[in-house]
Structure formats: structure tokens, C-alpha cells
C-alpha positions in Angstrom: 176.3 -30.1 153.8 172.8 -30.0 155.5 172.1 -29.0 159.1 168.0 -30.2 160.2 167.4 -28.9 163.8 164.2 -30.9 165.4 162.1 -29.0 168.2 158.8 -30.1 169.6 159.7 -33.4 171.7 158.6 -33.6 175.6 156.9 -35.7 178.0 153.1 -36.1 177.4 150.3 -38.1 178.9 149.1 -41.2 176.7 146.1 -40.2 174.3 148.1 -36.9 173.9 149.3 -35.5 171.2 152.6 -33.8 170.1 154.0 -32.1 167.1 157.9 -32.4 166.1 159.5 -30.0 163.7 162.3 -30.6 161.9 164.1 -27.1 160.1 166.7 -27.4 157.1 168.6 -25.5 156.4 168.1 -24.9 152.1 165.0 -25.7 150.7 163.2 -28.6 150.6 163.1 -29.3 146.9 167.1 -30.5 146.7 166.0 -33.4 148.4 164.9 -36.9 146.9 163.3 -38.2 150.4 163.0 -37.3 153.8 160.8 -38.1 157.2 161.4 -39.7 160.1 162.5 -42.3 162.1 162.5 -43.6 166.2 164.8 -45.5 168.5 163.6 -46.9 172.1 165.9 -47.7 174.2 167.6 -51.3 173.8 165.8 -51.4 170.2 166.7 -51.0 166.5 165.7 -47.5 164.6 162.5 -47.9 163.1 161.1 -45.9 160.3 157.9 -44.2 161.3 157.1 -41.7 158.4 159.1 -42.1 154.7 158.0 -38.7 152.6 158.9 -38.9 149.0 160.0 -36.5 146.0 156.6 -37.4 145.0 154.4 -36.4 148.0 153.3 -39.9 149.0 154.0 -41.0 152.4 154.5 -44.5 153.8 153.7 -45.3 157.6 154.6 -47.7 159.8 152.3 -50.2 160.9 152.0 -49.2 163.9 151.7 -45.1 163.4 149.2 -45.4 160.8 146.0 -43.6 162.0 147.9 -41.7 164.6 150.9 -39.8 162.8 150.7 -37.3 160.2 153.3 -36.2 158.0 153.5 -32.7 156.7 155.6 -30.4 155.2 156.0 -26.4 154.6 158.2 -25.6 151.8 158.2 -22.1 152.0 159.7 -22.6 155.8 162.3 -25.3 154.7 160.4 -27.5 157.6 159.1 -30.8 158.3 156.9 -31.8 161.0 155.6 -35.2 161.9 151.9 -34.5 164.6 151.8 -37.3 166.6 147.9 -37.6 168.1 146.6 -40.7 170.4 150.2 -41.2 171.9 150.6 -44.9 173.6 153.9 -45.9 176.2 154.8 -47.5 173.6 156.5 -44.5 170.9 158.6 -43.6 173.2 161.3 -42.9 171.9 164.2 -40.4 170.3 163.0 -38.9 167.5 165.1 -38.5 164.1 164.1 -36.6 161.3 166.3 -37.1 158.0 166.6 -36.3 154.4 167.8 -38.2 151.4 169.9 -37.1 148.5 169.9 -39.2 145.7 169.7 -43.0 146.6 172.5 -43.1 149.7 173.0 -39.7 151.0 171.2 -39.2 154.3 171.4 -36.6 156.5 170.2 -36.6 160.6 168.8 -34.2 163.1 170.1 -33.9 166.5 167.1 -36.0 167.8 164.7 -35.7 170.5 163.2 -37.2 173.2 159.1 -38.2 173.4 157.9 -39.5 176.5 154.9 -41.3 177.0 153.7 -41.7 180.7 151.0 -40.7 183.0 
């Protein structure tokens, strides 16, 4: 079993920026996959950040330029800094990993808020 604990979400301005962190709890190299996805209300999850085994990193569309992916193995963390926020990623906030092809594992979520 894997426990992922996210911190970092909030209410911010739009143009602001925000970091999420997302804690696991054994190292990061047992897992084949992990980043992080959104949900607004009334609205499918999306994938907003995909981090492979590899190192590369898909975006969304609509994050590209503005999210960054990172990852510190020696903390066993994830973050996901979030710059030039619009209304419009609001959202909760899901970081996940993969094991093997199937096995996904969530964090607890949370909330980002984009208003002036």
C-alpha cells in the first residue's frame, strides 16, 4: 500500500502562482509513473502533468508554459508549481502514482482557487 499526502493548495489571485506537494510514503523509484491530475466542479478529471519512469513529462494543453513538474527523490516528494494561474484551473488537485500498467494510487486532493 502507498499513502501520498498533497499540501500547498489555497485561494490565489489570477497571474499568481502556487506550488503543490505531494509526499509518499517509500521512495520514489518503486514507481513506473506518477503526476497529476484536476477535477472542476461538474467536469471530468483531467490529466494535467504525466511524469514517467523515464523523466519525460507530458502536459496538458492547456498547462503547458505555466505548470512545472518536479520531483525530489531524496524527499520521496512530488510537486507540481503552478505560475500565471487563470479562473479557469480551478480545481481539486490529485496527485497519483502508477505501479506497473494498472495500479494507481491517489492523494487526498486539494482545493486551488482562482479569483480576485
Amino acid at each position: 500500500q502507498v499513502q501520498l499526502v498533497e499540501s500547498g493548495g489555497g485561494l490565489v489571485q489570477p497571474g499568481g502562482s502556487l506550488r503543490l506537494a505531494c509526499a509518499a510514503s517509500r521512495t520514489l523509484f518503486t514507481f513506473d509513473g506518477m503526476g497529476w491530475y484536476r477535477q472542476a466542479p461538474g467536469e471530468q478529471r483531467e490529466l494535467v502533468a504525466a511524469n514517467t519512469l523515464g523523466g519525460n513529462t507530458n502536459y496538458a494543453d492547456s498547462v503547458k508554459g505555466r505548470f512545472i513538474f518536479s520531483r525530489d527523490n531524496a524527499k520521496n516528494t512530488v510537486y507540481l508549481q503552478m505560475n500565471n494561474l487563470k479562473p479557469e484551473d480551478t480545481a481539486v488537485y490529485y496527485c497519483y502514482v502508477r505501479v506497473g500498467v494498472g495500479t494507481h494510487y491517489w492523494g487526498q486532493g486539494t482545493q486551488v482557487t482562482i479569483s480576485s
